[in-house]
C-alpha positions as CSV (number, residue, x, y, z in Angstrom):
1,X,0.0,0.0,0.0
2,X,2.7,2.4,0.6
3,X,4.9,1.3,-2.0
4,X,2.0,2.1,-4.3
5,X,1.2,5.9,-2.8
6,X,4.6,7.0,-3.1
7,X,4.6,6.1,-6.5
8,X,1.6,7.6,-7.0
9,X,3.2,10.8,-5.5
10,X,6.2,10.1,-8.0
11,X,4.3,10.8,-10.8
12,X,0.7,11.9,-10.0
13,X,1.9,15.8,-10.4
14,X,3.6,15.1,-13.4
15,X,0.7,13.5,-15.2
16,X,-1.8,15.7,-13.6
17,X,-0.2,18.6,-15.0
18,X,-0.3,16.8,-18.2
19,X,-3.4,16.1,-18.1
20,X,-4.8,19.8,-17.4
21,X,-2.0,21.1,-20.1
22,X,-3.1,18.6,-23.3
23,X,-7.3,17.8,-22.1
24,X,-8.3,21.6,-22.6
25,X,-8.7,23.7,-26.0
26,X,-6.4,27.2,-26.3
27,X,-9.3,29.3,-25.3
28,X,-10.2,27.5,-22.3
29,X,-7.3,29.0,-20.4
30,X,-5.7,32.5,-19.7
31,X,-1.9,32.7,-20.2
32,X,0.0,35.2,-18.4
33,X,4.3,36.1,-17.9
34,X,6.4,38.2,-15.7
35,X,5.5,39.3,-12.4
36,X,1.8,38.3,-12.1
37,X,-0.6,39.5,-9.5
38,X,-4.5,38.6,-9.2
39,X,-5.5,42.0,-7.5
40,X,-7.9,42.0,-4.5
41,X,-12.1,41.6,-5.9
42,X,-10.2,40.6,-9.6
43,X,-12.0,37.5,-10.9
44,X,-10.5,35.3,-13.5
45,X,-13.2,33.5,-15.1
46,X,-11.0,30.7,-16.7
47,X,-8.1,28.5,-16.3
48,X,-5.1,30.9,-15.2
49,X,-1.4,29.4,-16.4
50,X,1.2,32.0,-15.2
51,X,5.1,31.9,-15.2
52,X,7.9,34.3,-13.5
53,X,9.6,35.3,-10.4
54,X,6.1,35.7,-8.2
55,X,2.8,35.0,-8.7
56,X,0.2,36.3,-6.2
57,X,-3.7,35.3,-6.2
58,X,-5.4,38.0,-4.2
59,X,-8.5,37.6,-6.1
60,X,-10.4,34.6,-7.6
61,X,-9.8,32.4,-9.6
62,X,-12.6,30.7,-11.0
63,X,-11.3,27.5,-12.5
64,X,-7.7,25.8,-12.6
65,X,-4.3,27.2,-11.6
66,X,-1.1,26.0,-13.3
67,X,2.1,28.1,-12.0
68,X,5.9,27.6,-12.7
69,X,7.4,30.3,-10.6
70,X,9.8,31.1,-8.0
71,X,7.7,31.9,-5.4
72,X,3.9,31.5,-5.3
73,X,0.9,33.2,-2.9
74,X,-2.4,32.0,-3.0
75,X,-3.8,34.9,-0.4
76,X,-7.7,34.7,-2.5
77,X,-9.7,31.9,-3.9
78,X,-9.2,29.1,-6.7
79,X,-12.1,27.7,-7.4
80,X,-10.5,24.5,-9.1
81,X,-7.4,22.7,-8.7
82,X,-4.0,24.1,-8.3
83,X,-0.8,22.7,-9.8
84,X,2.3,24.2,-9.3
85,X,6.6,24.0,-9.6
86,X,7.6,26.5,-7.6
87,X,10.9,27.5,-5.0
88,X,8.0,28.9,-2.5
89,X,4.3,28.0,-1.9
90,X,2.2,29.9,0.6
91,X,-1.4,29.1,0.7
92,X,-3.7,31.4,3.0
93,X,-6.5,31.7,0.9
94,X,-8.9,28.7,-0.1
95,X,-8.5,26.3,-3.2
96,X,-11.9,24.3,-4.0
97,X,-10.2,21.3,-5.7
98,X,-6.3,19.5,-4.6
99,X,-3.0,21.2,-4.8
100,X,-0.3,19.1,-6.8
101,X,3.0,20.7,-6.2
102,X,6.4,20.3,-6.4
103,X,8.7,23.0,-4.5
104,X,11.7,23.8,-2.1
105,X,9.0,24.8,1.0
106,X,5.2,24.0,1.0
107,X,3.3,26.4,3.5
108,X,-0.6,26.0,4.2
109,X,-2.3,27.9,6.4
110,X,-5.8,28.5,4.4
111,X,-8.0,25.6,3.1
112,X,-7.3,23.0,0.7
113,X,-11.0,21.0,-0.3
114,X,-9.9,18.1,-1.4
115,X,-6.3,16.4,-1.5
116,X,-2.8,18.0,-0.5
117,X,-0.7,16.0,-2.9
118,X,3.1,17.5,-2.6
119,X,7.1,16.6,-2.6
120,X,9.0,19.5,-1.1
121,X,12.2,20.1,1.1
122,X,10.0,21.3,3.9
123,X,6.2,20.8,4.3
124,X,3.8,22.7,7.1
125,X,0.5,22.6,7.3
126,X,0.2,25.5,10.0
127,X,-2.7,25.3,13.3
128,X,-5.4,27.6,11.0
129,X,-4.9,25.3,8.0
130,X,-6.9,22.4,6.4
131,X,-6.9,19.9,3.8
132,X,-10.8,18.2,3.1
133,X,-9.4,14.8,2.4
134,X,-5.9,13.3,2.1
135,X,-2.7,14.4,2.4
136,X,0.3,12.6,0.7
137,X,3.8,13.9,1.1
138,X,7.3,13.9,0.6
139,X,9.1,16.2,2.5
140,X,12.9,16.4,4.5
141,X,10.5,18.2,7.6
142,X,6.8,17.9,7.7
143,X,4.9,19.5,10.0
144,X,1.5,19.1,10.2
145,X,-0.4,21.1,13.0
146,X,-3.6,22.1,10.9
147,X,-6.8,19.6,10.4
148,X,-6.5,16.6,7.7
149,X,-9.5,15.6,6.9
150,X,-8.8,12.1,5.8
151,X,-5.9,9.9,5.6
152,X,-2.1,11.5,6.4
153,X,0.6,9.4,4.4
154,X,4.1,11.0,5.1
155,X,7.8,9.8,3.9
156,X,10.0,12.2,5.3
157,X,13.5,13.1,7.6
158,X,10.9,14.6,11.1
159,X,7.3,14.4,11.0
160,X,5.6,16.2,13.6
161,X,1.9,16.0,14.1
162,X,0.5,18.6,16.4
163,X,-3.3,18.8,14.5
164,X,-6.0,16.5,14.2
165,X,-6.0,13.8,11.4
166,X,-9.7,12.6,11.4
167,X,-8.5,9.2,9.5
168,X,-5.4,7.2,9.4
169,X,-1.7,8.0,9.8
170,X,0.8,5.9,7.5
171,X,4.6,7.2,7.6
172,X,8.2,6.3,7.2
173,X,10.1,8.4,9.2
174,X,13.2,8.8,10.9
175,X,11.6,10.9,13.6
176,X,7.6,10.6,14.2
177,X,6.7,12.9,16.9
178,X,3.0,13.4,18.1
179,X,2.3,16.4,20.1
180,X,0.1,17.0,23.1
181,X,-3.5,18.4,21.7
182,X,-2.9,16.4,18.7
183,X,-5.3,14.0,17.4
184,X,-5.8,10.9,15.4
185,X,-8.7,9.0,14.8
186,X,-7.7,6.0,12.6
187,X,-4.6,3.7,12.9
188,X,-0.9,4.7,13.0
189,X,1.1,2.7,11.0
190,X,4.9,3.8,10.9
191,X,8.3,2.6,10.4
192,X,11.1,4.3,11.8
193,X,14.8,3.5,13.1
194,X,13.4,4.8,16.8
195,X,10.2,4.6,19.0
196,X,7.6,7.4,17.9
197,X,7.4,10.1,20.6
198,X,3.4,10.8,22.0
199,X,3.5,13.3,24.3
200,X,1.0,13.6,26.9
201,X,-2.4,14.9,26.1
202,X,-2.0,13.4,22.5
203,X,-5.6,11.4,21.6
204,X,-4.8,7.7,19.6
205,X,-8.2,6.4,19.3
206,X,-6.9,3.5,17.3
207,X,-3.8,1.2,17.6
208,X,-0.5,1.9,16.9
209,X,1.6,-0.5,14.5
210,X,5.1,0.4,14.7
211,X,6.1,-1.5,11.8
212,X,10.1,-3.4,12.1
213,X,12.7,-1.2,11.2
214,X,14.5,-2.4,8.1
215,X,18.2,-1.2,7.0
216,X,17.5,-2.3,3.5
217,X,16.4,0.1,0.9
218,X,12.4,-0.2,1.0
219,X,10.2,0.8,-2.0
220,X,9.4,3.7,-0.3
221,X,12.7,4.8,0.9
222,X,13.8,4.1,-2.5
223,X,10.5,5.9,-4.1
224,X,11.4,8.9,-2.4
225,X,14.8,9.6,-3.0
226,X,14.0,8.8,-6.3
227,X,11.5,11.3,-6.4
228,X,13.4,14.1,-4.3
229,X,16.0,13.6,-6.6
230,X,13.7,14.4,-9.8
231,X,12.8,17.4,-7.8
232,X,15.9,18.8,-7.0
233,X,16.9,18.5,-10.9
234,X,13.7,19.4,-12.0
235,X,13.4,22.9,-9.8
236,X,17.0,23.6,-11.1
237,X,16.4,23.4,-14.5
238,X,12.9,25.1,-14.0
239,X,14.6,28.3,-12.7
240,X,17.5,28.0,-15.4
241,X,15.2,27.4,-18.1
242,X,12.9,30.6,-17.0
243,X,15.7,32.5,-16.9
244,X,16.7,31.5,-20.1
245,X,13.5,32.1,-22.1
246,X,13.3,35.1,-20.1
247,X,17.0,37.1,-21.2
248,X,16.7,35.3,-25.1
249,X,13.1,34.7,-26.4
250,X,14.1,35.4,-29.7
251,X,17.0,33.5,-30.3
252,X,15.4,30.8,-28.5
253,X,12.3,31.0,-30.9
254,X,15.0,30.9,-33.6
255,X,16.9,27.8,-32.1
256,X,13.8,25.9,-32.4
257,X,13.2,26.5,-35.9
258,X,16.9,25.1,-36.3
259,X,15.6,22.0,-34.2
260,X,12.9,22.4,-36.6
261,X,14.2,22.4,-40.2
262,X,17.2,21.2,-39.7
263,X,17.5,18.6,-37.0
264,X,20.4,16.4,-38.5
265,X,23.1,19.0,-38.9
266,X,21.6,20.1,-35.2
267,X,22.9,16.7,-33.8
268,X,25.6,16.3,-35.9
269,X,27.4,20.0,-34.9
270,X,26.5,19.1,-31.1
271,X,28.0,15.8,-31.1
272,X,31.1,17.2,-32.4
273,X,30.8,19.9,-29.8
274,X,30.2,17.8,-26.5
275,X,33.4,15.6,-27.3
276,X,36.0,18.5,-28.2
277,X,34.8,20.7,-25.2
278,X,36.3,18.9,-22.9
279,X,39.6,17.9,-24.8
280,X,39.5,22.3,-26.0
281,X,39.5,23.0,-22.6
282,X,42.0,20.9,-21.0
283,X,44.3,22.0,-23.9
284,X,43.5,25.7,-22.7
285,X,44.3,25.0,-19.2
286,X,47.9,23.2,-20.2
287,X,48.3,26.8,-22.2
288,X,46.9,28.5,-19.2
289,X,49.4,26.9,-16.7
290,X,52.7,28.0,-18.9
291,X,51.5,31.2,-19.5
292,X,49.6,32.3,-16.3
293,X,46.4,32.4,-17.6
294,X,45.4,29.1,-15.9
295,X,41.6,30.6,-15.7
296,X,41.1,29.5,-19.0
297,X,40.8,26.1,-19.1
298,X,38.1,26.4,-15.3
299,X,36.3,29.3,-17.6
300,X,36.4,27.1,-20.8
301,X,35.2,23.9,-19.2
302,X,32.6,26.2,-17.5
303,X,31.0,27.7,-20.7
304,X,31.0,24.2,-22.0
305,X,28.6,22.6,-19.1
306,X,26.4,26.1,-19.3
307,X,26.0,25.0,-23.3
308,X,25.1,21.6,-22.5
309,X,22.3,22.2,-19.7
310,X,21.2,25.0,-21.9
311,X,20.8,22.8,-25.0
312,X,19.0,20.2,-23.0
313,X,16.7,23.5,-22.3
314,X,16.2,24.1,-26.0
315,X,15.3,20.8,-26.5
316,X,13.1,20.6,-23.3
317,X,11.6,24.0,-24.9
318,X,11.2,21.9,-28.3
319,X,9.5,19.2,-27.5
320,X,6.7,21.1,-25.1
321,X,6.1,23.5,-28.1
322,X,5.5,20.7,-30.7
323,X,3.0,19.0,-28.1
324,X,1.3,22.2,-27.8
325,X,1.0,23.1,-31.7
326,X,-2.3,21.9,-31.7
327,X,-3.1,24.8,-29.1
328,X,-2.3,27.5,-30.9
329,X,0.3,28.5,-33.5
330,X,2.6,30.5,-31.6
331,X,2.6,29.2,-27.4
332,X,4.3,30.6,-24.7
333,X,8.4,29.8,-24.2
334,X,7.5,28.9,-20.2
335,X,4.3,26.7,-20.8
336,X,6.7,25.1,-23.8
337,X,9.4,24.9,-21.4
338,X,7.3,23.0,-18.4
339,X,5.5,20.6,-20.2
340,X,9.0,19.5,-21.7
341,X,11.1,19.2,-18.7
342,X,7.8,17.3,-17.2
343,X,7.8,14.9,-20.0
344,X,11.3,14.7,-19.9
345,X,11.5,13.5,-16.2
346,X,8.7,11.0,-16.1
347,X,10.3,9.3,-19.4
348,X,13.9,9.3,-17.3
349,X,11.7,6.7,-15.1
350,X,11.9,4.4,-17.9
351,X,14.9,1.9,-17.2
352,X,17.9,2.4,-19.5
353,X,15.9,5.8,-21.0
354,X,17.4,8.3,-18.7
355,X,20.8,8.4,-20.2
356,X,20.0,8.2,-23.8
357,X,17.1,10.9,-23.9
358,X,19.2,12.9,-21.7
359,X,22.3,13.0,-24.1
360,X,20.1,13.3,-27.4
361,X,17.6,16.1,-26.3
362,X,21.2,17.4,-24.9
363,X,23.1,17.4,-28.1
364,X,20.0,18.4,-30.7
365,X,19.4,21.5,-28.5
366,X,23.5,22.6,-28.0
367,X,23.9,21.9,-31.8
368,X,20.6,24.4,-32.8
369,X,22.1,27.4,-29.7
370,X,25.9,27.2,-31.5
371,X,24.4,27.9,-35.0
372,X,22.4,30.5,-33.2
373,X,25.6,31.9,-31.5
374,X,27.3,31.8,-34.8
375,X,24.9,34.0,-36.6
376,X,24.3,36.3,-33.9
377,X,21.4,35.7,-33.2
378,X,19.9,35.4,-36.4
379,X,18.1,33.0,-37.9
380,X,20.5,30.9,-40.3
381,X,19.4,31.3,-44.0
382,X,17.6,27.9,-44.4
383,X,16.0,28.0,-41.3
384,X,12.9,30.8,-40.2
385,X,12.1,31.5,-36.5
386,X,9.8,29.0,-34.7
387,X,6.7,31.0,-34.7
C-alpha cells in the first residue's frame, strides 16, 4: 500500500499537470508572464497558467491554476485545482479542488478542499490550516499542526503531528513525533529507526503498528529519494530554463526553428561539440598553466557545461512547443518549457531511457544554440524563427 502511494506521488503531479496542459482547448485557459498578481475583488473566469519570479492570487480564480514560478501566494480563492513548480508556496487563501505541487518549502495555512498532494524540502500545514481529504507527502520536515480531513501518508527526515487527522496515519520516518492536543482517529502505522514520541495529552483512538525497522532500501525509501531527486533536478532546471527564455526569447524562438528544419546538422554539430569541449579545454588550461592564464581552461570547461544544460533546455523547450501546436500556433516559451522538462523526467523513469534521452535532447538542443551563437542571433538562411 505504501509502496504504491509514493509512486503515486512520483508521478501523480507530473501526469496531472499533463493532463490539465493537453485535455483543454487554447481558449479555455488564460496565459500570463512576468510578475503576475491577481488584485484584490479581480476575478478570472478561466483557467489561469502564469510563469515568473512571483505569482500572487489575491483575487479569484474561478477554475484551474497551473504556475511555474519562483515563489507563489495563493492569499484569495481558486475555485478549481491548483498545480504548481515552484521554489515557495504559501497558501492562505482557499482552493476548491487539490493542490499538486512540487517546491523547495510548502506552506498551508488556508484551506485545501480536497487532496494535498506535494514533494517539497520542507512541508507545514500551520494550526489555521486544512486539507478536506488526504494528504500525501514527501518532505525532509513535515509539520503538520492544521486539520487533515482524511488519511495522512508522510515519507520524510521529522514528521511532527500537532493537528488533528480525522483518519489514518501511514509514515516512514526517521523521527515521528506526536504532540500533546494532537489527534488521530484512525490507525498509526509507521516505520522508523526509533520509537515514535506521543507526548502527553496526544488522543490515539486507534492502535498503533510500529512497523520493524528495516536497514534495506524499502520501495518507499527508494521511491522517495527517487523522487526528491527528480525534484531537486527538476526545480533547477525550472529556474535556469525561465531564466533562459526570459533574457533570449528570440533566439530561443530561432533555435527551435533550427531543431525544426534542420534537425540532423543540429545533432551532428552538437555531437562534435560535446566531445571536443572537454579535450578544448583541458588543452586551454595546459596553455593557461605555462602562460599564467590558468583561468582559461576552469572558464572554458565552464561555458561548455552552461552550453550543455542550456541545450537540454532548448530541446526541453522543443518538444513542449510541438506537443502544444495543436493549441495555438505560436505558445508561450515557459508553458513550452514545463510541459517538456515534465515529459522529460517521467520518461527518465523508464529503465535504460534516462541516459540516452538525456544526451540526445542534450546534443539536438546545444547543436541548434551554436548555429544561433554563430549567426548572432539570427536566424541561419535555411531556417525561419519557430513561430
Amino acid at each position: 500500500m505504501i509502496a504504491r502511494l509514493v509512486r503515486l506521488l512520483r508521478l501523480g503531479a507530473g501526469v496531472a499537470v499533463l493532463s490539465v496542459l493537453l485535455s483543454r482547448p487554447a481558449s479555455a485557459m488564460e496565459i500570463r508572464g512576468g510578475t503576475v498578481t491577481v488584485g484584490p475583488g479581480e476575478i478570472v473566469a478561466d483557467d489561469l497558467y502564469a510563469s515568473g519570479p512571483t505569482v500572487t492570487v489575491q483575487g479569484t480564480v474561478d477554475g484551474d491554476l497551473v504556475v511555474a514560478a519562483g515563489t507563489l501566494r495563493i492569499v484569495g480563492t481558486v475555485t478549481g485545482d491548483v498545480l504548481a513548480v515552484a521554489g515557495s508556496l504559501e497558501v492562505s487563501g482557499t482552493v476548491g479542488g487539490s493542490v499538486r505541487a512540487a517546491a523547495g518549502r510548502i506552506a498551508v495555512s488556508g484551506s485545501v478542499d480536497r487532496d494535498l498532494v506535494a514533494a517539497a524540502s520542507t512541508v507545514t500545514l500551520t494550526a489555521s490550516g486544512r486539507i478536506g481529504r488526504d494528504a500525501i507527502l514527501t518532505a525532509s520536515r513535515t509539520a503538520v499542526v492544521g486539520e487533515v480531513g482524511r488519511d495522512l501518508v508522510v515519507g520524510a527526515g521529522d514528521l511532527v503531528v500537532g493537528g488533528h487527522v480525522r483518519r489514518h496515519l501511514v509514515a516512514e520516518v526517521q523521527d515521528l513525533t506526536i504532540q500533546s492536543g494532537a489527534t488521530v482517529d484512525g490507525t498509526i502505522t509507521y516505520r522508523s529507526p526509533q520509537a515514535a514520541r506521543v507526548e502527553p495529552g496526544a488522543t490515539l483512538t486507534g492502535p498503533v503498528q510500529a512497523l520493524t525497522p528495516n536497514t534495506a532500501i524499502t520501495p518507499l525509501r527508494r521511491g522517495l529519494e527517487t523522487a526528491l531527486m527528480l525534484l531537486r533536478r527538476f526545480l533547477g532546471l525550472v529556474v535556469l530554463g525561465l531564466l533562459f527564455v526570459w533574457l533570449f526569447p528570440e533566439p530561443v524562438r530561432r533555435g527551435l526553428g533550427l531543431l525544426r528544419d534542420r534537425p540532423l546538422p543540429s545533432l551532428g554539430l552538437g555531437l562534435l561539440v560535446a566531445v571536443l569541449g572537454p579535450v578544448v579545454a583541458l588543452l586551454l588550461g595546459l596553455v593557461g598553466l605555462v602562460t599564467g592564464g590558468w583561468w582559461l581552461g576552469l572558464l572554458a570547461f565552464g561555458l561548455y557545461i552552461l552550453g550543455l544544460l542550456l541545450g537540454y533546455l532548448l530541446g526541453a523547450i522543443f518538444l513542449g512547443s510541438r506537443l502544444l501546436r495543436p493549441f495555438g500556433p505560436r505558445p508561450p516559451l515557459w508553458l513550452a518549457l514545463l510541459l517538456g522538462l515534465l515529459i522529460l523526467m517521467i520518461l527518465t523513469l523508464v529503465p535504460y531511457a534516462d541516459v540516452i534521452i538525456t544526451v540526445l535532447v542534450g546534443l539536438l538542443g546545444l547543436g541548434a544554440l551554436l548555429q544561433v551563437i554563430w549567426a548572432g542571433g539570427r536566424s541561419p538562411a535555411s531556417a525561419a524563427p519557430d513561430r
